[in-house]
Legacy VTK file of the C-alpha trace (Angstrom):
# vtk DataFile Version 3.0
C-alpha trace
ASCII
DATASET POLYDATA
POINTS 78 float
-24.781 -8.281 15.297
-28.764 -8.951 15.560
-30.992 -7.742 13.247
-34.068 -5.618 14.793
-37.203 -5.421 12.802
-39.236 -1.973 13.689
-43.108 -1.795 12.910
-43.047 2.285 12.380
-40.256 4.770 12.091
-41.106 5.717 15.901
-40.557 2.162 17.411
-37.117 2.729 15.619
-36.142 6.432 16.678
-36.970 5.032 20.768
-34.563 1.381 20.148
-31.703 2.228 21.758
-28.231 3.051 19.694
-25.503 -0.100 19.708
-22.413 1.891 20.259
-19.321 -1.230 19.640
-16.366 -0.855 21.610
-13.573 0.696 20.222
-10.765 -1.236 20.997
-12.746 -3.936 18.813
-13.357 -2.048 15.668
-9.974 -2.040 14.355
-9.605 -6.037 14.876
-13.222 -6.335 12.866
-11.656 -4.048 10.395
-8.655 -6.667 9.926
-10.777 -9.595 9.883
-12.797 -8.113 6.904
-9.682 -7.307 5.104
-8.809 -11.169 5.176
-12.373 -11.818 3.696
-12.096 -9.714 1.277
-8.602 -11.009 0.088
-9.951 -14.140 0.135
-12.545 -13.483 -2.131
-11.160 -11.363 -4.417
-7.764 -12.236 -4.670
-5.248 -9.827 -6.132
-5.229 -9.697 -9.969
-2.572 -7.057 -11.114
0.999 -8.013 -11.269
3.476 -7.070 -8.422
6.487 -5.419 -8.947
8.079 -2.602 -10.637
7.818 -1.940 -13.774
10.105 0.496 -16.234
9.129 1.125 -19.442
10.355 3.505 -22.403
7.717 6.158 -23.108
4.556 7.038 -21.161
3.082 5.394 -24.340
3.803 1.884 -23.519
3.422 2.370 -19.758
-0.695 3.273 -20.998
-0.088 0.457 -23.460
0.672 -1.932 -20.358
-2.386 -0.209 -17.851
-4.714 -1.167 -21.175
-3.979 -4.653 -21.055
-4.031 -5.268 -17.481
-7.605 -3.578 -17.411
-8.977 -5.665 -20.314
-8.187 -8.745 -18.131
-10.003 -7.050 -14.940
-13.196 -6.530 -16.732
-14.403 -10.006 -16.235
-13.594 -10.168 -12.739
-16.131 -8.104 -11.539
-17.332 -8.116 -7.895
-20.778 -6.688 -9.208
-20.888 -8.549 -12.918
-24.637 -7.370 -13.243
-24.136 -3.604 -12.163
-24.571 -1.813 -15.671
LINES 1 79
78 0 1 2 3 4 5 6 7 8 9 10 11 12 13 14 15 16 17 18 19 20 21 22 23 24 25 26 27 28 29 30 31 32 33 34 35 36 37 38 39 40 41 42 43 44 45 46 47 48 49 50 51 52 53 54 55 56 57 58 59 60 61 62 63 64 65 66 67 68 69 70 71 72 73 74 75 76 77
């Protein structure tokens, strides 16, 4: 997709709308899925789990979080 660069709000209200066809959107859709597994990859473990009490099911979530919160996609977004 091009960029357009508009010298007043005006010259942009009169550019004409890009309307992409539909039949492509879903495909684009797919291919930024991909991307997006590529660069972050899963990090939680697959399966399913059974545990005891709801207590060590929280006690599990905890853990797996702690190890997320380095693997930020925005590291700098406090």
């Amino acid at each position: 997709m091009p960029i357009q660069k508009f010298r007043s709000v005006e010259e942009m209200n009169a550019a004409p709308i890009r309307v992409v066809a539909a039949g492509n959107a879903f495909e684009r859709f797919a291919r930024h899925c991909g991307r997006f597994r590529l660069i972050y990859p899963r990090t939680y473990p697959r399966g399913v789990f059974r545990f005891r009490s709801f207590e060590e099911a929280q006690a599990a979530r905890e853990r797996h979080n702690v190890g997320l919160a380095d693997h930020s996609i925005f590291p700098n977004a406090d």
